[in-house]
DRENVEXGU-726036 format. One line per field, with one value per residue (C-alpha): residue number from 1; x, y, z. Coordinates in nm, 4 decimals. Layout:
% DRENVEXGU-726036
num c(NUM/...)
x c(X/...)
y c(Y/...)
z c(Z/...)
This chain:
% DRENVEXGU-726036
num c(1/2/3/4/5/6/7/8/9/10/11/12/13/14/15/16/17/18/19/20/21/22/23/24/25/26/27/28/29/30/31/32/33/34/35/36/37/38/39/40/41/42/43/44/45/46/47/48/49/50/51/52/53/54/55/56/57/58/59/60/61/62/63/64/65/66/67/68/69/70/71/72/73/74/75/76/77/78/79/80/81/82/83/84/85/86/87/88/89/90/91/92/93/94/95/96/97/98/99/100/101/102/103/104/105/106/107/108/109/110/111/112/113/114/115/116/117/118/119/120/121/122/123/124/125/126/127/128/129/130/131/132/133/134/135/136/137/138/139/140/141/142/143/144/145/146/147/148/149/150/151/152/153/154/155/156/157/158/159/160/161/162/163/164/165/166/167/168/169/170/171/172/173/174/175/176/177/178/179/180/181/182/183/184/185/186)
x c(-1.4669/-1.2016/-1.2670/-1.2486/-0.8971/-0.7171/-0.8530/-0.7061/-0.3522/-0.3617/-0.4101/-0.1749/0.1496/0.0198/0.0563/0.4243/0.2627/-0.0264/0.2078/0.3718/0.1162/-0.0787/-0.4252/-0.5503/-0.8817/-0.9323/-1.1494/-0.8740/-0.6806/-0.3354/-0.1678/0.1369/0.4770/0.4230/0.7255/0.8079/1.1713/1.3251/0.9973/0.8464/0.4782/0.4321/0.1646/-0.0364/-0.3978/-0.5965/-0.9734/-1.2459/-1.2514/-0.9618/-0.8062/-0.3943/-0.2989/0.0505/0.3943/0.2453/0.5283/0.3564/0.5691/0.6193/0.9571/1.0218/1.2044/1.2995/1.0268/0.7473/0.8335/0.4600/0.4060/0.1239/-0.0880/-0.4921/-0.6911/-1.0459/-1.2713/-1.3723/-1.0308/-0.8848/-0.5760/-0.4175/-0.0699/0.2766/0.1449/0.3396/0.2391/0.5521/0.4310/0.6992/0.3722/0.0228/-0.1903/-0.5110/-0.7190/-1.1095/-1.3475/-1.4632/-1.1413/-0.9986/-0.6583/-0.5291/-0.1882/0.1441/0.0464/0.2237/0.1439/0.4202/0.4121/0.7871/1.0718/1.4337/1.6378/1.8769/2.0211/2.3096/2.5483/2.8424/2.6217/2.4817/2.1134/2.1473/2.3090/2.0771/1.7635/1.4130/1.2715/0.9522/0.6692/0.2731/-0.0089/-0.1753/-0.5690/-0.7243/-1.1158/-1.4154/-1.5067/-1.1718/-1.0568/-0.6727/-0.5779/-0.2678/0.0836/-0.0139/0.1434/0.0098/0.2327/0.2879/0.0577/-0.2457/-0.6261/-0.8208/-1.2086/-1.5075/-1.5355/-1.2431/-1.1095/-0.6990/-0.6832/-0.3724/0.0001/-0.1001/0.0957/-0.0714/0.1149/-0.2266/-0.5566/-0.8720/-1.2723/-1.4889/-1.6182/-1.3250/-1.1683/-0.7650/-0.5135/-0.2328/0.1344/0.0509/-0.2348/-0.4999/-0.8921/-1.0686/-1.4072/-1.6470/-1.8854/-2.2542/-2.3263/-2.6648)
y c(-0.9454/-1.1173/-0.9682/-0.5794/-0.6971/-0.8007/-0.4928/-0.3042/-0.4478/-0.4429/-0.0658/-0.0445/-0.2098/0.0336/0.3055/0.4041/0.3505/0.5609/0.8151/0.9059/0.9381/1.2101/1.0555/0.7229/0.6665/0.5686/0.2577/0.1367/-0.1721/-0.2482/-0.5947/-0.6606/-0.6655/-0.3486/-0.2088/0.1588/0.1512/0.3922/0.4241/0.8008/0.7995/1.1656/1.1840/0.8411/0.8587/0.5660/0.6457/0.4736/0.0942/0.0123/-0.2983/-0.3634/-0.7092/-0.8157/-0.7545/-0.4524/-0.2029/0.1614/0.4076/0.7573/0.8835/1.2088/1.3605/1.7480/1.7208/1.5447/1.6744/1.5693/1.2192/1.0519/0.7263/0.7640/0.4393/0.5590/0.3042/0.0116/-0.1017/-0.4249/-0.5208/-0.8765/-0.9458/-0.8561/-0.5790/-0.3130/0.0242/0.2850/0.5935/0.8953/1.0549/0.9725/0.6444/0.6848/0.3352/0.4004/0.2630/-0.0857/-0.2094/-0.5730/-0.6745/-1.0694/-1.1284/-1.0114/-0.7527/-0.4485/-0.0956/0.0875/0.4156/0.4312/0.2907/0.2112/0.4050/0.1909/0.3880/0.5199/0.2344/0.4436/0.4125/0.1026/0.0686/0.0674/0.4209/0.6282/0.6633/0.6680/0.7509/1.0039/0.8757/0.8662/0.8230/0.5021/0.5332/0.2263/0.2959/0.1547/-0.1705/-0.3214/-0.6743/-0.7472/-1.0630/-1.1904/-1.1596/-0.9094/-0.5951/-0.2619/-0.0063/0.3426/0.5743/0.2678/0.3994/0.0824/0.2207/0.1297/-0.2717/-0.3867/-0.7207/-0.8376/-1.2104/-1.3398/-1.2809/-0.9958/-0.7460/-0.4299/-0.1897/-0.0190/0.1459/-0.0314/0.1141/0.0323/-0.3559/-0.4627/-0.8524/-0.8223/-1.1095/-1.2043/-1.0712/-0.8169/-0.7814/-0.7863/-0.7400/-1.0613/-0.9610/-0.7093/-0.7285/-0.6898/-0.3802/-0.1773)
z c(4.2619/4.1223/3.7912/3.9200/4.0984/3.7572/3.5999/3.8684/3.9114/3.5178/3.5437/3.8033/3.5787/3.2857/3.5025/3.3477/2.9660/3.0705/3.2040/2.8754/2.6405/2.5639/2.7021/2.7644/2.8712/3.2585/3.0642/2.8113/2.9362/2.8479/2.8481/3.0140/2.8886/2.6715/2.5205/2.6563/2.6904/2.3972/2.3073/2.2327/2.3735/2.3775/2.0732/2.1760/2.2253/2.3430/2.3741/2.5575/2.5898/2.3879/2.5016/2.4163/2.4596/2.6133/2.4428/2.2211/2.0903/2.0550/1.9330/1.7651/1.5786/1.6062/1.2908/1.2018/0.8786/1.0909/1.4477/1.6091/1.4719/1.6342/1.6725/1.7576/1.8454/1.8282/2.1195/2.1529/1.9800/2.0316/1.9526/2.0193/2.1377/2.0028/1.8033/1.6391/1.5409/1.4586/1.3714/1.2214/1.0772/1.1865/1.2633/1.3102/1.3778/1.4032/1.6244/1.6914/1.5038/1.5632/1.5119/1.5393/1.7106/1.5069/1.3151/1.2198/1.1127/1.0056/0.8395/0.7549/0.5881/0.6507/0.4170/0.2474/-0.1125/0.0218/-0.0376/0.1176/0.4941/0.6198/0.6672/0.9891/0.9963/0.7239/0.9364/0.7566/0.4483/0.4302/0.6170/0.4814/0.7180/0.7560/0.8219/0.8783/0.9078/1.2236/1.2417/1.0496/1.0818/1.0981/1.0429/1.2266/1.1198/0.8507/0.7828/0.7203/0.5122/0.4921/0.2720/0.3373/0.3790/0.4471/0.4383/0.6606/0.7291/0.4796/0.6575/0.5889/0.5520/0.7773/0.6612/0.4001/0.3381/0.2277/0.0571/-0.0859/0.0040/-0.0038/-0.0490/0.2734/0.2671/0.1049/0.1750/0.0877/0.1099/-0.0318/-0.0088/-0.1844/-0.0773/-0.3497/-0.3584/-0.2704/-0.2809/-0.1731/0.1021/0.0411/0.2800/0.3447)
């Protein structure tokens, strides 16, 4: 009983996240403390059993080139606290995907070559998608870069930063992240 009364006052404080995204499923939980302030939601799908933890930041940036960016979390997702995912193209996570605390997927860049503008003035540079295949393992405090295609089963050691795509079963660390081994599937 106790149980089926967190669930429900957690759905009840995700209520406003729920609200502006495209669809999350009834079953999906969200942690609290979610960032939504500023934050575009419009293209956000959360499917079936996908649980968020507290302090996530899930966002879309709407551009004139890339006018429909959008983030997918396939089910049965988890994803730990103070997670970032900033999409100005298209994340798609697929199903039965773990992510540690502290990580980041971001499919975009500050732009920064103007040196007549600050950084903080010249927007982003062109986004890439970032697919990150089922049954994934994110390590925590790792980040995820644009253009990345991690295949089926490929786990991220902690504090990696992957700037590169990866063949299903693959075990990256490192900063950058580099090919550790394969994993015997079959």
């Amino acid at each position: 009983m106790v149980d089926q009364l967190i669930k429900f006052c957690l759905f009840l404080l995700s209520l406003p996240f729920r609200f502006r995204c495209k669809h999350v499923a009834r079953s999906a939980m969200i942690g609290p403390g979610y960032s939504f302030f500023g934050c575009n939601l419009e293209n956000v799908t959360i499917l079936d059993n996908v649980k968020i933890g507290s302090g996530a930041w899930i966002q879309t940036v709407v551009r004139e080139k890339s006018p429909k960016p959008a983030v997918i979390i396939a089910e049965n997702t988890n994803i730990g606290r103070n997670v970032v995912i900033s999409a100005a193209k298209n994340i798609t996570i697929g199903k039965n995907t773990l992510f540690s605390y502290a990580v980041s997927l971001i499919d975009h860049n500050h732009a920064f070559e103007d040196t007549n503008i600050s950084p903080l003035y010249q927007g982003i540079d062109d986004p890439e998608d970032i697919v990150i295949g089922e049954d994934c393992f994110i390590g925590a405090h790792s980040f995820i870069l644009k253009g990345v295609v991690l295949g089926k089963h490929c786990v991220v050691g902690a504090n990696s930063v992957v700037d590169t795509s990866f063949p299903a079963y693959s075990v990256i660390a490192g900063s950058p992240a580099k090919l550790i081994r394969s994993l015997k599937h079959g």
